[in-house]
Each structure stands twice: as C-alpha cells, then as structure tokens.
PDB file with SEQRES, HELIX, SHEET and CRYST1 records, atoms N, CA, C and O in Angstrom:
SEQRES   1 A   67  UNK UNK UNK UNK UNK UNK UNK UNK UNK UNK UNK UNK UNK          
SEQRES   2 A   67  UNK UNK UNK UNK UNK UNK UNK UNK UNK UNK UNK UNK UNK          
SEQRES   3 A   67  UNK UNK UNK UNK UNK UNK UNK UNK UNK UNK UNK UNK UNK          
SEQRES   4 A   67  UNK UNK UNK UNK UNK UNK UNK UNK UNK UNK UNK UNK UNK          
SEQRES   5 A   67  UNK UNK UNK UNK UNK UNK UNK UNK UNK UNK UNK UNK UNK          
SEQRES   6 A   67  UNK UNK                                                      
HELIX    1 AA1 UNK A    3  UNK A   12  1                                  10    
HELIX    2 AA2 UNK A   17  UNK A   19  5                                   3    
HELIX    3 AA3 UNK A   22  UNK A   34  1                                  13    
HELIX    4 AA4 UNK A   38  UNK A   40  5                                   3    
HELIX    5 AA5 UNK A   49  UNK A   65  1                                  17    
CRYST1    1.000    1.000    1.000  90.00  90.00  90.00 P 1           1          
ATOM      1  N   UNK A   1      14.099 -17.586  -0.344  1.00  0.00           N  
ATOM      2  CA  UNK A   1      13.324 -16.356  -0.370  1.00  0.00           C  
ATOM      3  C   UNK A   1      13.256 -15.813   1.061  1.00  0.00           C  
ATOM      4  O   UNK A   1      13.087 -16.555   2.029  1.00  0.00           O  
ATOM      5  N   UNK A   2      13.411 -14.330   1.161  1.00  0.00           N  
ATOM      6  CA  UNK A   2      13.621 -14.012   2.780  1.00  0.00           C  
ATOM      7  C   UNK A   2      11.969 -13.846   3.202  1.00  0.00           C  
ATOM      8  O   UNK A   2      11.150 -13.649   2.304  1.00  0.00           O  
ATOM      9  N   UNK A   3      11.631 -13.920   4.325  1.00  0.00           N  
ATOM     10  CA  UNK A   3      10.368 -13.898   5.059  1.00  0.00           C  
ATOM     11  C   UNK A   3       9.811 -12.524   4.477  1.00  0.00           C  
ATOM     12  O   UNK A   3       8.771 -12.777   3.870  1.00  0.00           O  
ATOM     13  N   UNK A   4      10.093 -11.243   4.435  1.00  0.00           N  
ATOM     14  CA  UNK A   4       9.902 -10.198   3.971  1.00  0.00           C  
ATOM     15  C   UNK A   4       9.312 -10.331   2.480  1.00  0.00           C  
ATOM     16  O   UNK A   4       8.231  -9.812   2.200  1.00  0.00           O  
ATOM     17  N   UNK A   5       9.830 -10.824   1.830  1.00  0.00           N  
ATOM     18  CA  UNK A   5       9.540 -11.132   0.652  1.00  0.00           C  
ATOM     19  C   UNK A   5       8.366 -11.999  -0.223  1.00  0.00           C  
ATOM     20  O   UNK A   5       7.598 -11.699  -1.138  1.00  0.00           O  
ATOM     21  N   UNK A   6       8.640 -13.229   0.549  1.00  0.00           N  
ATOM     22  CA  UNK A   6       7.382 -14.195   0.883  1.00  0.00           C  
ATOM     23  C   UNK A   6       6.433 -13.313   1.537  1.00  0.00           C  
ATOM     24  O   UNK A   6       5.657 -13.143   0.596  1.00  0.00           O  
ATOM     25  N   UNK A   7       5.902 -12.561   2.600  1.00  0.00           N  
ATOM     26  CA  UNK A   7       5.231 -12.033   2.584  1.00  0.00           C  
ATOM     27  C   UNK A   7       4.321 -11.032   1.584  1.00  0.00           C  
ATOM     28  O   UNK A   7       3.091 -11.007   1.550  1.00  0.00           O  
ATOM     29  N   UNK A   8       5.209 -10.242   0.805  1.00  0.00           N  
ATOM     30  CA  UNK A   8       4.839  -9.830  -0.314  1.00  0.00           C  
ATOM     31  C   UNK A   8       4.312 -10.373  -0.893  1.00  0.00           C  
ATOM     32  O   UNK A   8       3.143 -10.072  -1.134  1.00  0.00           O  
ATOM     33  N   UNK A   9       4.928 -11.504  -1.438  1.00  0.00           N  
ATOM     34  CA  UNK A   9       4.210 -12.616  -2.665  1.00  0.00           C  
ATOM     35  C   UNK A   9       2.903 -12.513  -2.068  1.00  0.00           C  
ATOM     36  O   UNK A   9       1.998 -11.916  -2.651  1.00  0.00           O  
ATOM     37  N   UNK A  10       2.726 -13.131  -0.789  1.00  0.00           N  
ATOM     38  CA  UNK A  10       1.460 -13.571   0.156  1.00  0.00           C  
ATOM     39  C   UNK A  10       0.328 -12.134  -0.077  1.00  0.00           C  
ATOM     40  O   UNK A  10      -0.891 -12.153  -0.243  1.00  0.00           O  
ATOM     41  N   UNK A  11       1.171 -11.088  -0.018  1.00  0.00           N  
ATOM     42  CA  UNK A  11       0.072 -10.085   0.037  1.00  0.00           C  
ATOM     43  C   UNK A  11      -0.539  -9.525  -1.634  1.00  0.00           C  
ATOM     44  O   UNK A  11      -1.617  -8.975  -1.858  1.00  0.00           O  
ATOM     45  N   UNK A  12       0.374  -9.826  -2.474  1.00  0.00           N  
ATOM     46  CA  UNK A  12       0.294  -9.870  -4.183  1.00  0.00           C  
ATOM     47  C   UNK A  12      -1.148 -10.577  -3.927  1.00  0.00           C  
ATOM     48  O   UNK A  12      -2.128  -9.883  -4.199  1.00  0.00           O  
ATOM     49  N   UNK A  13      -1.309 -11.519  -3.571  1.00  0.00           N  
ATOM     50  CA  UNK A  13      -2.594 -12.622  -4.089  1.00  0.00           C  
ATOM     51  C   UNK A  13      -3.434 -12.338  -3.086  1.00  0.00           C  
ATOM     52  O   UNK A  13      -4.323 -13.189  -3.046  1.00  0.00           O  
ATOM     53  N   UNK A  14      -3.571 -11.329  -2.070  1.00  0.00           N  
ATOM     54  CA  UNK A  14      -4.352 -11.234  -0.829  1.00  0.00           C  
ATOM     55  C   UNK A  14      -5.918 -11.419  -1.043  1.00  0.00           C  
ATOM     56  O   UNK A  14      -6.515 -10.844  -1.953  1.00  0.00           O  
ATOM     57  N   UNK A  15      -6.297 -11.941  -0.480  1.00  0.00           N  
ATOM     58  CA  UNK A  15      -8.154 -11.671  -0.614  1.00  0.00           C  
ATOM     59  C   UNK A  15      -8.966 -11.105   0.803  1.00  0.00           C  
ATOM     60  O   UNK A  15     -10.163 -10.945   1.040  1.00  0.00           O  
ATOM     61  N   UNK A  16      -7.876 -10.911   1.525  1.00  0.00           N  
ATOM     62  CA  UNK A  16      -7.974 -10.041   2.993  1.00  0.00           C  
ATOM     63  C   UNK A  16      -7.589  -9.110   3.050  1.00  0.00           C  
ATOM     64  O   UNK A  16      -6.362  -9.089   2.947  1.00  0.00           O  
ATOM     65  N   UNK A  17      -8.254  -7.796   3.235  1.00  0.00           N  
ATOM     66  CA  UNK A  17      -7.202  -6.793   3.657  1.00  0.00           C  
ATOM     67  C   UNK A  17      -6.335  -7.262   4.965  1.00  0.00           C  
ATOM     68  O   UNK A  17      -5.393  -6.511   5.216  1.00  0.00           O  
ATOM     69  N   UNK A  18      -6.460  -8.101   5.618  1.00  0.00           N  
ATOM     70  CA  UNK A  18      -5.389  -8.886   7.053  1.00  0.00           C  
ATOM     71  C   UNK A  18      -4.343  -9.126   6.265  1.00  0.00           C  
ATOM     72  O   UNK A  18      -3.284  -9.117   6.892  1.00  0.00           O  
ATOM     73  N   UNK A  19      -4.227  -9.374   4.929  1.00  0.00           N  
ATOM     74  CA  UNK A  19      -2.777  -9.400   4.205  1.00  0.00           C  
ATOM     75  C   UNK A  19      -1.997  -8.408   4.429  1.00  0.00           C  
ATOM     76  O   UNK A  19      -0.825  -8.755   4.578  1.00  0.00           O  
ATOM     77  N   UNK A  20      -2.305  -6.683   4.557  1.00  0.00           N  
ATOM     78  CA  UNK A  20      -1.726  -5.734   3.811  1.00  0.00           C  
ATOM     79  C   UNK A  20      -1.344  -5.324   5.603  1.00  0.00           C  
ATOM     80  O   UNK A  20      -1.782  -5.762   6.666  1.00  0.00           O  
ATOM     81  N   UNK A  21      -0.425  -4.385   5.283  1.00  0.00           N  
ATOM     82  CA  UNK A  21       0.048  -3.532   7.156  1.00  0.00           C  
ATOM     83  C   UNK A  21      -1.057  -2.345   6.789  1.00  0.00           C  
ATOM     84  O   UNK A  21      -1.029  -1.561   5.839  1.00  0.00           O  
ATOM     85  N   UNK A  22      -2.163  -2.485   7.989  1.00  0.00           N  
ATOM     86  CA  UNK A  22      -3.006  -1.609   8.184  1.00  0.00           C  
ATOM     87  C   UNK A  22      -2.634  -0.178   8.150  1.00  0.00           C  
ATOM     88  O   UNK A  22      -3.083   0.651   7.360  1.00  0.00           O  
ATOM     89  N   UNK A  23      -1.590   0.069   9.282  1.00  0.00           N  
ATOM     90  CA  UNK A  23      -0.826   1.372   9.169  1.00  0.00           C  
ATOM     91  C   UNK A  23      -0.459   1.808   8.141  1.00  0.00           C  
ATOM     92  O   UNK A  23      -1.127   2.701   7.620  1.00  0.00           O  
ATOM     93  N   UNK A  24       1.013   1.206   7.353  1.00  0.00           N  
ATOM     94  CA  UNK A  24       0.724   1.633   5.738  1.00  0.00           C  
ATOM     95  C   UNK A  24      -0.596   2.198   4.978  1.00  0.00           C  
ATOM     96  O   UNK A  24      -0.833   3.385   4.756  1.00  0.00           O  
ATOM     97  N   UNK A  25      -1.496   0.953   4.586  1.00  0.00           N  
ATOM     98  CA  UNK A  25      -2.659   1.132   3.831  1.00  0.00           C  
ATOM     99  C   UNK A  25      -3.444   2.859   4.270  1.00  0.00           C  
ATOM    100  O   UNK A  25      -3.751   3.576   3.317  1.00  0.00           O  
ATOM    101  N   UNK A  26      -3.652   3.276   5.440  1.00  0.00           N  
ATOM    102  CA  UNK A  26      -4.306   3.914   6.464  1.00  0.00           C  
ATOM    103  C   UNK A  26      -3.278   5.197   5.826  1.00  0.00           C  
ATOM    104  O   UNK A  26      -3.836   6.133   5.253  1.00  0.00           O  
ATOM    105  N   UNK A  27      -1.568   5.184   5.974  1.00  0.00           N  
ATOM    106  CA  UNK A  27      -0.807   6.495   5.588  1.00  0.00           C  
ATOM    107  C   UNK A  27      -1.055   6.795   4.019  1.00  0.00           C  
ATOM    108  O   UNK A  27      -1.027   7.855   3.395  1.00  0.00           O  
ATOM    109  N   UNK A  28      -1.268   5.683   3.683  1.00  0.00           N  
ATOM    110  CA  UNK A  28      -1.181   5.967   1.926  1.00  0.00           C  
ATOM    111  C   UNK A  28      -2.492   6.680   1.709  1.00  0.00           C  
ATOM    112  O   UNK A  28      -2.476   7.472   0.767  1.00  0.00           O  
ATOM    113  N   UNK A  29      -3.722   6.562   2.436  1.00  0.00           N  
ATOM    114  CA  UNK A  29      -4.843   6.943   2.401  1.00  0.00           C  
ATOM    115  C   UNK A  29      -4.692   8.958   2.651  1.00  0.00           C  
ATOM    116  O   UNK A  29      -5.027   9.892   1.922  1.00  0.00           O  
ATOM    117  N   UNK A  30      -4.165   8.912   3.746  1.00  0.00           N  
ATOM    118  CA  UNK A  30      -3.729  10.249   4.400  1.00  0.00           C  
ATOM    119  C   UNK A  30      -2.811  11.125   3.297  1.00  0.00           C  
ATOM    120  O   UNK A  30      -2.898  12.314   2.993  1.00  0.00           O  
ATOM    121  N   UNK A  31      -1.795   9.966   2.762  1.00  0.00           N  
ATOM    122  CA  UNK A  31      -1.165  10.921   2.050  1.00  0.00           C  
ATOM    123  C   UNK A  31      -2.023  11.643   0.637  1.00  0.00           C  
ATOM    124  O   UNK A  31      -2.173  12.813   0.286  1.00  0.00           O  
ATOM    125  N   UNK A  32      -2.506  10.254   0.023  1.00  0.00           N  
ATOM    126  CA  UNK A  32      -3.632  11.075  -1.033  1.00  0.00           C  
ATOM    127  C   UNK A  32      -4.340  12.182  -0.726  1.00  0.00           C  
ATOM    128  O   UNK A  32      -4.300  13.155  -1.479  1.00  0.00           O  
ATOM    129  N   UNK A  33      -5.309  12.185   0.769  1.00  0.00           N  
ATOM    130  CA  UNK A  33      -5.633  12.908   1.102  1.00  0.00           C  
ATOM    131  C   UNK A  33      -5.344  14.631   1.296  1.00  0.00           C  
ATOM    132  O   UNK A  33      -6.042  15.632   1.139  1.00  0.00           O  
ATOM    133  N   UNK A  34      -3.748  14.348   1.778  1.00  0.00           N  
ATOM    134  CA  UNK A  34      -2.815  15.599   1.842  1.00  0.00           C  
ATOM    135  C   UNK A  34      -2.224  16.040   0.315  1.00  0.00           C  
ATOM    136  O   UNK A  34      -1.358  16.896   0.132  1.00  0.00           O  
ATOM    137  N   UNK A  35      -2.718  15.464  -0.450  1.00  0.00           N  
ATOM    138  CA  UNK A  35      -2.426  16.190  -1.961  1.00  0.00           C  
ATOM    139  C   UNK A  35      -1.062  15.110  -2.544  1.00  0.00           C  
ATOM    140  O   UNK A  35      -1.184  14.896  -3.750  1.00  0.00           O  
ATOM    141  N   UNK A  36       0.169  14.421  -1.916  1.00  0.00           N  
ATOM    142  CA  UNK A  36       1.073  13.754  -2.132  1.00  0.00           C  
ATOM    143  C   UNK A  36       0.617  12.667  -3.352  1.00  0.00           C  
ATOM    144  O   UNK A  36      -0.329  11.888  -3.470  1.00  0.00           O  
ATOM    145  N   UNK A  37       1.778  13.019  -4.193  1.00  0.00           N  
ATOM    146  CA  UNK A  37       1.618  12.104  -5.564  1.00  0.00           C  
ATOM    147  C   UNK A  37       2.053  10.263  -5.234  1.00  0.00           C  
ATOM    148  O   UNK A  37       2.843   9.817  -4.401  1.00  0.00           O  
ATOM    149  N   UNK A  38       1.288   9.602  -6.127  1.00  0.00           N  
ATOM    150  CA  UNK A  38       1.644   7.770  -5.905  1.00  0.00           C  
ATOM    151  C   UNK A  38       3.116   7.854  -5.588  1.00  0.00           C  
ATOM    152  O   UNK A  38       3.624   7.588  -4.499  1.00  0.00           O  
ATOM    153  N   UNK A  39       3.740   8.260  -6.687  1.00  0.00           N  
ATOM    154  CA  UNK A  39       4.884   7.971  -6.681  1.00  0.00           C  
ATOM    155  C   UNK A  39       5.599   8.729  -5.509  1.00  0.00           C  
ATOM    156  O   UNK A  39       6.743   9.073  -5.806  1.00  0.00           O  
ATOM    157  N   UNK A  40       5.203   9.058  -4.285  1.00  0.00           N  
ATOM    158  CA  UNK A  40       5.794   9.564  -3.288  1.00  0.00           C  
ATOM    159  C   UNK A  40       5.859   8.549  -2.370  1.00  0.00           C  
ATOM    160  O   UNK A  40       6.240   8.682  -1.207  1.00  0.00           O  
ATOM    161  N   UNK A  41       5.475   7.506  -2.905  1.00  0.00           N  
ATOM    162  CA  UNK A  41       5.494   6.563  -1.979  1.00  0.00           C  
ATOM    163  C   UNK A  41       6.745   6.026  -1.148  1.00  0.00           C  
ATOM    164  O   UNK A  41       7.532   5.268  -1.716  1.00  0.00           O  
ATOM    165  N   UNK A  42       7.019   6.517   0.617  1.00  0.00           N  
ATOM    166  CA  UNK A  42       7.827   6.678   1.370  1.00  0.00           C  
ATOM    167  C   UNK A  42       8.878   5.415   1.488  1.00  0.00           C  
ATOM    168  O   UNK A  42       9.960   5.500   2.069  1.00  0.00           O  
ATOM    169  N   UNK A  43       8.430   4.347   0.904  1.00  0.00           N  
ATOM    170  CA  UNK A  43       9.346   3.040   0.586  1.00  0.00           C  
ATOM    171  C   UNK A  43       9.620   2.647  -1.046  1.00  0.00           C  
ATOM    172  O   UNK A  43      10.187   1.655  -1.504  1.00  0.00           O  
ATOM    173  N   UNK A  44       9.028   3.758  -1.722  1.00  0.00           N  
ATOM    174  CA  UNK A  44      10.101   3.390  -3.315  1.00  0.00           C  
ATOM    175  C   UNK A  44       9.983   2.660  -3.814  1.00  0.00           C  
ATOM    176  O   UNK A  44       8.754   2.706  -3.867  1.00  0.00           O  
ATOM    177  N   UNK A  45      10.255   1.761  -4.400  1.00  0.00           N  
ATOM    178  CA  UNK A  45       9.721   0.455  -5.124  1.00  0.00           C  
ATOM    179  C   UNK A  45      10.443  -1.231  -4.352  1.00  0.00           C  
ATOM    180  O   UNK A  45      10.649  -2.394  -4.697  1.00  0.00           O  
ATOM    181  N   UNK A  46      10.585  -0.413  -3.248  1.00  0.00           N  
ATOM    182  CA  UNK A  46      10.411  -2.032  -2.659  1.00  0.00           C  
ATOM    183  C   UNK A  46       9.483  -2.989  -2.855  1.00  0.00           C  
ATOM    184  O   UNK A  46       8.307  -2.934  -3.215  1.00  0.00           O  
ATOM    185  N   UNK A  47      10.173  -3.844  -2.570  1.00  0.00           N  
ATOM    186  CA  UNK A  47       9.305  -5.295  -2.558  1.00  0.00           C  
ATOM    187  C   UNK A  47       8.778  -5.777  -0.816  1.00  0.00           C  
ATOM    188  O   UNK A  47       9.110  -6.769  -0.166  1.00  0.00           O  
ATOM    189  N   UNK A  48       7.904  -4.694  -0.466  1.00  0.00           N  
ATOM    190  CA  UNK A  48       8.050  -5.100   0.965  1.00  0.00           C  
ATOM    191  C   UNK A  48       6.331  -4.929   1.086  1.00  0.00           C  
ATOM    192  O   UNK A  48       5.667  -4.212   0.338  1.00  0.00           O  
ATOM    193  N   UNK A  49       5.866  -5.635   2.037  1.00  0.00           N  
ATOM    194  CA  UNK A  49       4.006  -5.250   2.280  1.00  0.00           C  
ATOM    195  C   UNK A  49       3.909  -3.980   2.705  1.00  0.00           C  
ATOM    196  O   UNK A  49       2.842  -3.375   2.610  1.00  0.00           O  
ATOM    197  N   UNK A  50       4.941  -3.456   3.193  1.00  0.00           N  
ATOM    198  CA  UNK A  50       4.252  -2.030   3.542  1.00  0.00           C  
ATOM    199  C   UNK A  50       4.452  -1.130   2.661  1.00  0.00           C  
ATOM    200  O   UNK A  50       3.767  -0.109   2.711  1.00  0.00           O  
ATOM    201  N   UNK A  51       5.611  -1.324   1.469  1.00  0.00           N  
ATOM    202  CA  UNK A  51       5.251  -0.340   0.087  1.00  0.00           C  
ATOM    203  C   UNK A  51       3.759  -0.666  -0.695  1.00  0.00           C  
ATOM    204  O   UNK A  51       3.095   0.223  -1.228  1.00  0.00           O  
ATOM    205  N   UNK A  52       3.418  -1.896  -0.668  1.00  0.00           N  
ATOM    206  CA  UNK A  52       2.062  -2.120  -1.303  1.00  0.00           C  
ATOM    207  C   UNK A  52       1.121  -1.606  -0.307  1.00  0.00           C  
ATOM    208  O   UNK A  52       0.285  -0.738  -0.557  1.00  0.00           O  
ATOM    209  N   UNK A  53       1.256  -2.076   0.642  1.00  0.00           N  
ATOM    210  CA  UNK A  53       0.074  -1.556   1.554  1.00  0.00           C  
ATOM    211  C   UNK A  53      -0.159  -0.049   1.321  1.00  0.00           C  
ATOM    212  O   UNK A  53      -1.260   0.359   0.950  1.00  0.00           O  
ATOM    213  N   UNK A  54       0.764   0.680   1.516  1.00  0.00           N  
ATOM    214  CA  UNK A  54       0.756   2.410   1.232  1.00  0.00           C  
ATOM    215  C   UNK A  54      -0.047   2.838  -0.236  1.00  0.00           C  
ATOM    216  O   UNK A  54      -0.972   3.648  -0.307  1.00  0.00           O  
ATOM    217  N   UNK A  55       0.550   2.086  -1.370  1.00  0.00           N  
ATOM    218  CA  UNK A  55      -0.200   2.127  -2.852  1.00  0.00           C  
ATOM    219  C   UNK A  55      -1.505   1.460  -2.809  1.00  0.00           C  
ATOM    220  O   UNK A  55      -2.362   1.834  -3.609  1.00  0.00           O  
ATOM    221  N   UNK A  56      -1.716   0.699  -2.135  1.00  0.00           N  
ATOM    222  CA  UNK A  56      -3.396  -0.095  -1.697  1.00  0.00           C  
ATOM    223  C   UNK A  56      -4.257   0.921  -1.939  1.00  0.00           C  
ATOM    224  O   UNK A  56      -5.096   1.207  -2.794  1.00  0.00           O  
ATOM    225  N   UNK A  57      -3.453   1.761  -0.137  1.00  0.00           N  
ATOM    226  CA  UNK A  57      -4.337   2.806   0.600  1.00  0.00           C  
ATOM    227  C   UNK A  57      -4.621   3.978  -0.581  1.00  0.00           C  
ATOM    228  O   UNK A  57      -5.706   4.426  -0.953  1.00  0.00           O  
ATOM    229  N   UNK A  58      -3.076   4.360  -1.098  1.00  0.00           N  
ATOM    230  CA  UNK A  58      -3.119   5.491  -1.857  1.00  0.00           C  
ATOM    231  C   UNK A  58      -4.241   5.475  -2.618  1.00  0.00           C  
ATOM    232  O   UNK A  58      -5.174   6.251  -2.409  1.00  0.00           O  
ATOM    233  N   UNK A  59      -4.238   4.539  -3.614  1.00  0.00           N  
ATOM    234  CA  UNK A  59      -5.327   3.717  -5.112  1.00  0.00           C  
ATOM    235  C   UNK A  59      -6.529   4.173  -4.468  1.00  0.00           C  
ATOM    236  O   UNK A  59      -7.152   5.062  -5.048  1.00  0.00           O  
ATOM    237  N   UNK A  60      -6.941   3.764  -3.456  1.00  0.00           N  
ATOM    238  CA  UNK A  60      -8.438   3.361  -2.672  1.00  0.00           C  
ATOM    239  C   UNK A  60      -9.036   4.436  -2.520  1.00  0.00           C  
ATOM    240  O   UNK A  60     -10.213   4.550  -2.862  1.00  0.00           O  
ATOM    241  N   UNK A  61      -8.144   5.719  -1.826  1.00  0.00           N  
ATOM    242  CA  UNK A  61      -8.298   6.735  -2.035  1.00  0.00           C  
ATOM    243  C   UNK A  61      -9.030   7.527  -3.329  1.00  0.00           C  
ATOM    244  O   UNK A  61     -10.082   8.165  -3.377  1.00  0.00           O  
ATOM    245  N   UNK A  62      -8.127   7.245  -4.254  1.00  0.00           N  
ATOM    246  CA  UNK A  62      -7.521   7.957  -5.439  1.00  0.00           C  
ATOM    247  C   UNK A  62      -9.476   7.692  -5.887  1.00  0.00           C  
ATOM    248  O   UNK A  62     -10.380   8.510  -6.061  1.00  0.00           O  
ATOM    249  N   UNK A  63      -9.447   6.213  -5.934  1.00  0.00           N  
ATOM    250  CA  UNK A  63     -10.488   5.758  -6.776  1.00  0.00           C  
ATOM    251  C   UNK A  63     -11.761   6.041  -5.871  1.00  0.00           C  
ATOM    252  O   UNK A  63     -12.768   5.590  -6.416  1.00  0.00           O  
ATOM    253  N   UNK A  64     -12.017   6.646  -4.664  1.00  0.00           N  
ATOM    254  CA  UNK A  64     -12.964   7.085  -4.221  1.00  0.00           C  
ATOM    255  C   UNK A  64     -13.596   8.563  -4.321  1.00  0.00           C  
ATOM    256  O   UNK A  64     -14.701   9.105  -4.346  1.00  0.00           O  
ATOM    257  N   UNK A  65     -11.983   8.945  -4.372  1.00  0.00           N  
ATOM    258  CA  UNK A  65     -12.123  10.632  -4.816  1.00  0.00           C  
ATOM    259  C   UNK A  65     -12.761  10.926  -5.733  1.00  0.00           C  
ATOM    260  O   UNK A  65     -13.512  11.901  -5.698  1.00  0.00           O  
ATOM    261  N   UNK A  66     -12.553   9.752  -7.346  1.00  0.00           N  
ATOM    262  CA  UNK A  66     -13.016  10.348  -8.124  1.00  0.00           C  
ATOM    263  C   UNK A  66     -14.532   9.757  -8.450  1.00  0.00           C  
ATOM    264  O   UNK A  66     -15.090   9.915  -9.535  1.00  0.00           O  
ATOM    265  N   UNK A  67     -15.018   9.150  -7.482  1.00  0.00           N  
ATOM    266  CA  UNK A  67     -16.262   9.024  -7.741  1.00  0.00           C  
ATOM    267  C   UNK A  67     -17.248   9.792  -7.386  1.00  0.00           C  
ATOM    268  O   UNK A  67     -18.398   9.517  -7.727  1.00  0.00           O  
TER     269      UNK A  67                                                      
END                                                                             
C-alpha cells in the first residue's frame, strides 16, 4: 500500500481533525462558501487526504449553512 494511501485509510477512521490537511478542509469550506458544488471537488475522486479533507470542509460547511 503506498504511504499516500495508508494515509487515507488513517484519515477514513480519524477522530482528530490532525488527521485531515487543514488547508484542504479550510478550501473546501471557502469553496461552499463561494457557491461551488461537492462535486467540484479540485482532486476528483481520489483516494488521497486532501480530496477528503476538501469534502470534510465542504460537508461542515454545507451542514452549518443549513442550520
């Protein structure tokens, strides 16, 4: 399994946000913010922490907005 990957796994089960790439989490936030749909997500369906991190941020967003 490449290090990249294993990381993922690692961040799948996170109970830290210290799992996720802050930066990501933080753009995905911005992008919700700027109107940009989930699925714009700038890494695609990789398997990498910073495509999750971005959908984290996006979600977190999403689910604050609508409260």
């Amino acid at each position: 399994m490449s290090e990249e990957r294993a990381a993922f796994e690692k961040a799948l089960r996170a109970t830290s946000i210290r799992d996720f790439d802050l930066d990501a989490f933080t753009d995905g936030i911005i992008a919700h913010r700027n109107g940009k749909g989930f699925h714009e997500n700038p890494d695609g369906m990789a398997a990498t922490v910073r495509r999750l991190s971005w959908s984290m941020g996006w979600n977190e967003r999403a689910l604050q907005h609508r409260s």
